[in-house]
VOBA-1610 file (N, C-alpha, C; in pm, whole numbers, padded with zeros to 5 digits, always signed):
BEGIN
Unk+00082-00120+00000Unk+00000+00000+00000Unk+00086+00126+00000Unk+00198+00121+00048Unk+00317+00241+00095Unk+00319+00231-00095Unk+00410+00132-00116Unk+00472+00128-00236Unk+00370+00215-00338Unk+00259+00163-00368Unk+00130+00208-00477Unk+00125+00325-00425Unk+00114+00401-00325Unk+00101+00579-00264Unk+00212+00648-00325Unk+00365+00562-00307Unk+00514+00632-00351Unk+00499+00649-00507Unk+00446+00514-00561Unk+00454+00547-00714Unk+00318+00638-00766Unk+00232+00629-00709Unk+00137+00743-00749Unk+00161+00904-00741Unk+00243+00880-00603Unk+00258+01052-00602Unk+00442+01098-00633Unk+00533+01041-00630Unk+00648+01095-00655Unk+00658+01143-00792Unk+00667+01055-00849Unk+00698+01117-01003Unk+00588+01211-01048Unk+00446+01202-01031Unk+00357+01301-01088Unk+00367+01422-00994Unk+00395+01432-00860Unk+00379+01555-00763Unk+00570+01624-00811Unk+00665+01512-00886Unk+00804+01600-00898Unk+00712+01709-01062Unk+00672+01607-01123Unk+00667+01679-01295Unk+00550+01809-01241Unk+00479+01841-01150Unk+00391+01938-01106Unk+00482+02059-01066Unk+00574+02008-00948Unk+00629+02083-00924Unk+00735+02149-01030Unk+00768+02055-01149Unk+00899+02133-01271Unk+00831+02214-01302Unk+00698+02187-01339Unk+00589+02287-01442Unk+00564+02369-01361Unk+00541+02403-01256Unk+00487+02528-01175Unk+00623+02608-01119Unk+00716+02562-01126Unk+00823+02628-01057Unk+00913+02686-01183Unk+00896+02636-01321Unk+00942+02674-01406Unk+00885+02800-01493Unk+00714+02754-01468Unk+00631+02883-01517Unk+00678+02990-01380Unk+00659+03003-01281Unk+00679+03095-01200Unk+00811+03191-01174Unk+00902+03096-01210Unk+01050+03141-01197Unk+01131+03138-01242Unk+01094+03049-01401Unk+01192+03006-01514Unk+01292+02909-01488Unk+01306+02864-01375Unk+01405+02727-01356Unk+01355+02616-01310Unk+01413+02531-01347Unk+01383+02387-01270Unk+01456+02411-01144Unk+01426+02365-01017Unk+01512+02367-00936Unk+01590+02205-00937Unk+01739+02149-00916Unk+01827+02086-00900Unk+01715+01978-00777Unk+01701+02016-00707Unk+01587+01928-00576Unk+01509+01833-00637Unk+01420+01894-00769Unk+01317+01795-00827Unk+01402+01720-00867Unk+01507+01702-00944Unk+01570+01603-01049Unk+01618+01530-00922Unk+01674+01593-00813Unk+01732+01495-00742Unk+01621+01418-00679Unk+01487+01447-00659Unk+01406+01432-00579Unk+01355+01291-00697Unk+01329+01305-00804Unk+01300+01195-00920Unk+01421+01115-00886Unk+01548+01093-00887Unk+01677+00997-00866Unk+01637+00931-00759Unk+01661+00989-00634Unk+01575+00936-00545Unk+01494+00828-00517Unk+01367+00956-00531Unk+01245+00849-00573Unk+01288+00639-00666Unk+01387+00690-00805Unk+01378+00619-00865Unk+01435+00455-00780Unk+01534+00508-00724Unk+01618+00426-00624Unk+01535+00359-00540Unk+01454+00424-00494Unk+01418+00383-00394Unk+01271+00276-00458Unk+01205+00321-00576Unk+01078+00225-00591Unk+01141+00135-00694Unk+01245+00147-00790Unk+01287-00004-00862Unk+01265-00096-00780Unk+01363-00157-00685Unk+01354-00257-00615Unk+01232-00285-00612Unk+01122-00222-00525Unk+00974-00221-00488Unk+00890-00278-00627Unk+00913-00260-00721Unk+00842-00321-00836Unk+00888-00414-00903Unk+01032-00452-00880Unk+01045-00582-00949Unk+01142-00552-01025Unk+01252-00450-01044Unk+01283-00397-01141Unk+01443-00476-01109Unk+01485-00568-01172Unk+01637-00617-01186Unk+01765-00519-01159Unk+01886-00549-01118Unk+02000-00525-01143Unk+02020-00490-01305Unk+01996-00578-01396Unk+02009-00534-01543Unk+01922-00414-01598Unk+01783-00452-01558Unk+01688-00340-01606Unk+01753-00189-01531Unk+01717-00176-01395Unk+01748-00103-01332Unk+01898-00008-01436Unk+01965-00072-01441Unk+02115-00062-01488Unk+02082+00004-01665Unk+01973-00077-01690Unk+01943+00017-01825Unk+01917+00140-01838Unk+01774+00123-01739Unk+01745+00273-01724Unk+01808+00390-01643Unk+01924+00352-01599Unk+02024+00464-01521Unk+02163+00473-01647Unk+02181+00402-01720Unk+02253+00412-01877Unk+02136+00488-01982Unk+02046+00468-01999Unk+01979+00523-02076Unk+01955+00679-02048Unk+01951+00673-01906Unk+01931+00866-01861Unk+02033+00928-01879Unk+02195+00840-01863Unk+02289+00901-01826Unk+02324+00946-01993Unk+02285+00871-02067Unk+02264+00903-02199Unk+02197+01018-02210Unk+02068+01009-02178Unk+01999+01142-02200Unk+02050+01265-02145Unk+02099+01285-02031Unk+02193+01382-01982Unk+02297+01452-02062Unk+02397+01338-02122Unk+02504+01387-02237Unk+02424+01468-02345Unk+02283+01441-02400Unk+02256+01497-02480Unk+02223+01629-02468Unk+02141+01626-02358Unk+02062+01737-02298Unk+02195+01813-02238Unk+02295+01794-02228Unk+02379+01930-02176Unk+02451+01934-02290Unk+02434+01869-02416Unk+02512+01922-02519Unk+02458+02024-02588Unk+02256+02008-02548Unk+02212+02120-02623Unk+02217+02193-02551Unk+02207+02203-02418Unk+02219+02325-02281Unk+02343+02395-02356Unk+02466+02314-02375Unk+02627+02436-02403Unk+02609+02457-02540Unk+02497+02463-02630Unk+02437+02519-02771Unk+02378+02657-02735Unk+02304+02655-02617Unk+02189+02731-02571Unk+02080+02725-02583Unk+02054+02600-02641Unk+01889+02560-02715Unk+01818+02520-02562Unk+01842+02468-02476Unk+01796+02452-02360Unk+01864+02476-02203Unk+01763+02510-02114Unk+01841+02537-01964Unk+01878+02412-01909Unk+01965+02467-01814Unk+02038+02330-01767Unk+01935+02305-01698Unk+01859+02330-01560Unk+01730+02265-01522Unk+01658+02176-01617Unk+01652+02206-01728Unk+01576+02113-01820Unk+01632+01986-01853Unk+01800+02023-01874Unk+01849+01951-01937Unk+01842+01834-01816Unk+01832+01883-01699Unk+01864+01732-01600Unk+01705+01703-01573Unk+01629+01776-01534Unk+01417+01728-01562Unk+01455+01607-01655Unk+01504+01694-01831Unk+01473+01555-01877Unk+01534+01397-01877Unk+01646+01385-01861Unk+01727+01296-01786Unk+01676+01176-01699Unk+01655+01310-01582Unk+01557+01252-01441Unk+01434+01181-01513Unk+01350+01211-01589Unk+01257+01170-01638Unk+01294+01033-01707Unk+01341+01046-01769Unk+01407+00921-01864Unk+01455+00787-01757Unk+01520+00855-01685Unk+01537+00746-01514Unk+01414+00620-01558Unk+01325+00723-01487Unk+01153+00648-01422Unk+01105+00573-01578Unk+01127+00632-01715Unk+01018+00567-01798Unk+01097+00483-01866Unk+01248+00453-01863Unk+01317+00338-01907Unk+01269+00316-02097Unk+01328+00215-02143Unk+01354+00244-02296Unk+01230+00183-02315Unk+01123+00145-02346Unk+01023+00134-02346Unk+00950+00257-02389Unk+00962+00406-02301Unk+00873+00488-02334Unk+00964+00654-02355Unk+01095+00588-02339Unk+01124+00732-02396Unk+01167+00822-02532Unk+01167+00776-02642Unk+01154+00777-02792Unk+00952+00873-02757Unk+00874+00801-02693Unk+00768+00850-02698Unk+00721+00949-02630Unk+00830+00943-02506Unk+00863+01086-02427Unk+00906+01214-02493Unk+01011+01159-02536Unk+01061+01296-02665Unk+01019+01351-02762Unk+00940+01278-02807Unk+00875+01322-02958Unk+00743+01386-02873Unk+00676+01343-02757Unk+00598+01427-02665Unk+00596+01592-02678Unk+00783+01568-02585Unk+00827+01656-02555Unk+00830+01789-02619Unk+00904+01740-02740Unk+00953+01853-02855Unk+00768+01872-02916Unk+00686+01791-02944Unk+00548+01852-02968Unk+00473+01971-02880Unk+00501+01918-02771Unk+00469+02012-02643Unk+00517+02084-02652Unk+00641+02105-02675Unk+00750+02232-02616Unk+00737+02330-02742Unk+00704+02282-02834Unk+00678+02340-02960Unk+00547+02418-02955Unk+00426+02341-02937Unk+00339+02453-02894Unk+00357+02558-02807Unk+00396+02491-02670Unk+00427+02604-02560Unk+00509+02691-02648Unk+00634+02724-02726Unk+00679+02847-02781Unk+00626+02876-02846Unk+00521+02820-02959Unk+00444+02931-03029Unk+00340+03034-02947Unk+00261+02984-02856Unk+00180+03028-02754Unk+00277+03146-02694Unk+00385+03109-02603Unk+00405+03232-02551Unk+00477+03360-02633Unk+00549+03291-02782Unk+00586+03357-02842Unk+00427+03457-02899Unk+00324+03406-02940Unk+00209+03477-02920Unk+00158+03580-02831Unk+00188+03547-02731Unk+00157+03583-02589Unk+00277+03723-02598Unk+00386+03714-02606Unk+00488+03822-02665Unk+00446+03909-02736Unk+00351+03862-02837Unk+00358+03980-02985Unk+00220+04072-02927Unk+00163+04054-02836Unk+00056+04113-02745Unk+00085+04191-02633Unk+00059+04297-02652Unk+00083+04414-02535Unk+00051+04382-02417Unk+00118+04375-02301Unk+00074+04290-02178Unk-00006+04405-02091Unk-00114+04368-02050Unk-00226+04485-01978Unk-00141+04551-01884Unk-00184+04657-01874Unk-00110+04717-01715Unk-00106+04670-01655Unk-00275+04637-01576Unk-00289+04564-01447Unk-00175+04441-01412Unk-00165+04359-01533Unk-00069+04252-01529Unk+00081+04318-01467Unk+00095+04419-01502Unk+00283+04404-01444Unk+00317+04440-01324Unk+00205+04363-01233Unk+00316+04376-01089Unk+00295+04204-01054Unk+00240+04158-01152Unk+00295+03980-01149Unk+00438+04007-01191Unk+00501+03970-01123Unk+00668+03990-01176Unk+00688+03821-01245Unk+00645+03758-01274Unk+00652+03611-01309Unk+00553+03632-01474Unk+00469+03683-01475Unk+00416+03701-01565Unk+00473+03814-01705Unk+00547+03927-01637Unk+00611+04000-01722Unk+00722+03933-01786Unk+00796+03839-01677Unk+00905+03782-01671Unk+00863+03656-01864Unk+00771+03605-01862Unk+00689+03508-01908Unk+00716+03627-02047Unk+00634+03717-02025Unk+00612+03840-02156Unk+00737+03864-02199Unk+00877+03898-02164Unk+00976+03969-02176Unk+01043+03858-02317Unk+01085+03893-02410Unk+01130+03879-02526Unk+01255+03852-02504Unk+01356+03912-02408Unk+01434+03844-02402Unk+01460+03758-02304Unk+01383+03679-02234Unk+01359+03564-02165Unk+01375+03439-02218Unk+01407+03326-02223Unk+01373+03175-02248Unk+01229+03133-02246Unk+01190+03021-02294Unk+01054+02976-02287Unk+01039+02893-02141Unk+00963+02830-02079Unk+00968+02752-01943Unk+00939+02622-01985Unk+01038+02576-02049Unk+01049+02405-02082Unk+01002+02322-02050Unk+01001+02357-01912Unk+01011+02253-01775Unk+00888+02193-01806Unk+00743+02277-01848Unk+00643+02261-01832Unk+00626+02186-01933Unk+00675+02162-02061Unk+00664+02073-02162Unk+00667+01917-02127Unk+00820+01962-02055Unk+00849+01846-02014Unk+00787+01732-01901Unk+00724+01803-01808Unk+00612+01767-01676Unk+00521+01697-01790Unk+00471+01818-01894Unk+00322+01713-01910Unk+00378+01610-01997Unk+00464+01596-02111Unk+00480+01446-02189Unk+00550+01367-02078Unk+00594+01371-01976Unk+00597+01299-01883Unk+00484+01190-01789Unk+00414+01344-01796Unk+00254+01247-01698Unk+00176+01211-01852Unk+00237+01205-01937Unk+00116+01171-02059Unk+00182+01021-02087Unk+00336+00979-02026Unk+00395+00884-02060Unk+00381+00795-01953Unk+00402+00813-01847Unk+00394+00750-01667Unk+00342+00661-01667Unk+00190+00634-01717Unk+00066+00555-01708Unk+00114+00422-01773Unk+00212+00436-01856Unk+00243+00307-01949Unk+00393+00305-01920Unk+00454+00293-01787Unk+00582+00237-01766Unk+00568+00130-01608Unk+00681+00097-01606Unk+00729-00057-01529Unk+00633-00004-01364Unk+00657+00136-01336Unk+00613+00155-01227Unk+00450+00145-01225Unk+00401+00203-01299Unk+00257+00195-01271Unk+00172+00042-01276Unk+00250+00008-01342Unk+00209-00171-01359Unk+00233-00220-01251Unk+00316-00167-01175Unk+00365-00235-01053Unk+00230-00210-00920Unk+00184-00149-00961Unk+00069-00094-00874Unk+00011-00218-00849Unk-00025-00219-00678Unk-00107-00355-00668Unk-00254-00353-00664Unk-00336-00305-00807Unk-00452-00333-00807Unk-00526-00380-00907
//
């Protein structure tokens, strides 16, 4: 019962927190990714997950990491992102992350047309003492990734090793 509570709420309450802390403040904080590693450590065992498997999906992230900070030192993405997506890749193992990514970049693709939209629109007065919201408006800002990345995450979750593991 512990186990089915840990896998219900860790990974979906970390990808809540990337998306809300990234819209609010533009970074991932370092805590969630560590907080997903974690997590991951701690519920493999709990579901059944092998020495080999296990071992895949901590090669497969560490993979995803190299990539994601190769585009971070491009500038195409923040380093918060670059380790979100990583961390993410951890939990959904090779099974679902090809379907994570192509998620991702769909998502993340709308989200910049939207706020790039959201840009080409004069932001109301009333709006600029949200300092998170101007921040959001400002042109020369980054987009908030993070949030791309949270939802093809919880759109992927439902169909990996952990949720199956659920005892019901």
């Amino acid at each position: 019962m512990i186990t089915d509570l840990l896998i219900i709420s860790i990974f979906p309450l970390a990808m809540a927190l990337a998306a809300a802390t990234d819209l609010f403040s533009m970074t991932v904080p370092n805590w969630i990714s560590l907080l997903l590693v974690a997590g991951f450590a701690l519920l493999a065992p709990l579901v059944g997950l092998g020495w080999s498997e296990a071992g895949l999906h901590v090669a497969l992230a560490l993979g995803a990491l190299i990539i994601t900070f190769a585009m971070f030192s491009f500038g195409w993405v923040g380093g918060g992102d670059a380790k979100l997506f990583a961390a993410t890749c951890l939990w959904l193992g090779p099974e679902q992350m090809l379907l994570y990514a192509i998620y991702a970049a769909l998502l993340g693709g709308a989200l910049t047309l939207a706020i790039l939209f959201l840009r080409s629109m004069p932001l109301p007065a009333m709006l600029y003492s949200q300092g998170w919201l101007t921040r959001l408006h400002d042109a020369k800002e980054g987009v908030p990734y993070g949030i791309a990345l949270a939802a093809a995450g919880l759109l992927v979750y439902p169909d990996t090793v952990f949720m199956a593991g659920l005892g019901v």
